[in-house]
N, C-alpha and C positions, 0 to 999 in steps of 0.2 A: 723345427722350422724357426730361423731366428733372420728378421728385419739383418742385423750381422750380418750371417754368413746366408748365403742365399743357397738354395735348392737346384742343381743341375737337371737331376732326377733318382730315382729310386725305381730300384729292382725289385718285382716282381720274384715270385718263389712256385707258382703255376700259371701259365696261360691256357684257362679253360672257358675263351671267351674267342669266336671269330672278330674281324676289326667289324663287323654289323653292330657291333653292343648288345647281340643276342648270347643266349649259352647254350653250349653242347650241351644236348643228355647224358647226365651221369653214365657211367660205363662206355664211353664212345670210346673207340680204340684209336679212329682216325680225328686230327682235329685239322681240316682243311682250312687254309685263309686267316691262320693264325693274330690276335693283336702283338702289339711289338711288346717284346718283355718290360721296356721301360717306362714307366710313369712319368713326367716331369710337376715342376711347383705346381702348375695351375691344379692336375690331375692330384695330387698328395691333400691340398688345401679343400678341394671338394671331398675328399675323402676322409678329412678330419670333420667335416662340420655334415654330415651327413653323420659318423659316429654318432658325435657329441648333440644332436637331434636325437636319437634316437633313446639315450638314455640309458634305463637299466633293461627297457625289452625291445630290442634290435628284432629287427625284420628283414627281410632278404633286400635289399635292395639293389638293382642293376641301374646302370652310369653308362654313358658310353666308353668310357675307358678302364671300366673294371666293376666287380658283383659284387657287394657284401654279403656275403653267406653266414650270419651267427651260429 
């Protein structure tokens, strides 16, 4: 993330989250009501400072636009 060049958004690599900001149970086969693959600035920028919170022992944390799972 650089003030420069600005953020459109970024791709996701699983959506294992409905748009609720709940999570499917591990082994769900079906994931109904899908979030949208893509993140934008606002969603990357909470995602960095919830990290960088957390330190050397991260904890699960859910967002409404995505889970951190350490």
């Amino acid at each position: 993330m650089d003030a420069g060049r600005p953020v459109s958004y970024v791709l996701g690599a699983h959506i294992e989250m409905p748009k609720t900001g709940a999570d499917y149970a591990f082994g769900s086969k079906v994931h109904p009501n899908k979030h949208q693959l893509h993140l934008g600035d606002a969603e990357l920028r909470d995602l960095l400072t919830v990290v960088q919170q957390q330190g050397a022992t991260p904890v699960k944390t859910v967002r409404p636009h995505f889970i951190l799972y350490p």
